[in-house]
N, C-alpha and C positions, 0 to 999 in steps of 0.2 A: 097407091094400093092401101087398104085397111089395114089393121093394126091385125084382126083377125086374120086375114088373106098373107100377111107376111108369117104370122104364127103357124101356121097351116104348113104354107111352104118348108120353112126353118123345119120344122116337126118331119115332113115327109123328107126333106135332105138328112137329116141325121139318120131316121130309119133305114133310109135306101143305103149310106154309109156300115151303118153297123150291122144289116144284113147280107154287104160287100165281103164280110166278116173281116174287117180293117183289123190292125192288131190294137190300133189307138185313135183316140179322135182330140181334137182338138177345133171348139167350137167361138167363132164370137156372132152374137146374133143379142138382141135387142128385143127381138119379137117373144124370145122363148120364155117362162115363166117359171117356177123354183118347181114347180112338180114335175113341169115336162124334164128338168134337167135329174131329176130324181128318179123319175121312171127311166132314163136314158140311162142311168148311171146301173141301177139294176141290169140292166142287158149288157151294157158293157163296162167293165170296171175300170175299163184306162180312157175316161174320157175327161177333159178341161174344159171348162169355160172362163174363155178371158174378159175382162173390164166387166163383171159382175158381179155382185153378191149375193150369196143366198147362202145362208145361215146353215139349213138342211142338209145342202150339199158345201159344206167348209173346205172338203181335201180336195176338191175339186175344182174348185176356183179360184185366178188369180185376176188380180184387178190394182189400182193406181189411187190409195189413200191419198189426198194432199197433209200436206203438213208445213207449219211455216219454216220458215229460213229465213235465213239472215237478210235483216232491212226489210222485214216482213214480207219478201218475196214466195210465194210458194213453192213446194218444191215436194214430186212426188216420193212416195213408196213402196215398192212392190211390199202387196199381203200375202201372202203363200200361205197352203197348210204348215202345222208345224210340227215337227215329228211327231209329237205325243199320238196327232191326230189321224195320223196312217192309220191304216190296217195292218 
């Protein structure tokens, strides 16, 4: 499938979602892109996306920094918003 053809998809699954009028979403998708997650975020304010970043949407997203560890092994981090960053 295209990169466009799974965006498409990703895009109308979220819609059909938050016009389910879900009370929260919680999204991982690869296809999606920092606006579409920014327009989504507008229509509904309790939405995540996980293993992404996007600047735009900060409070929004959690995702897996690496960082080293001991013996130079790596070793994840959860990013989270951070208080300040709420609403």
């Amino acid at each position: 499938m295209a990169l466009a053809d799974e965006r498409r998809q990703a895009i109308e699954g979220v819609r059909f979602l938050i016009n389910r009028d879900c009370d929260g979403l919680i999204v991982m998708s690869n296809a999606l892109l920092e606006k579409d997650i920014v327009a989504f975020g507008r229509e509904q304010p309790n939405i995540v996306v996980l293993n992404r970043d996007f600047p735009a949407a900060a409070r929004a997203v959690f995702f897996r920094r690496p960082r080293a560890g001991r013996r130079g092994r790596r070793q994840g981090a959860a990013a989270a918003p951070s208080p300040a960053s709420s609403p």
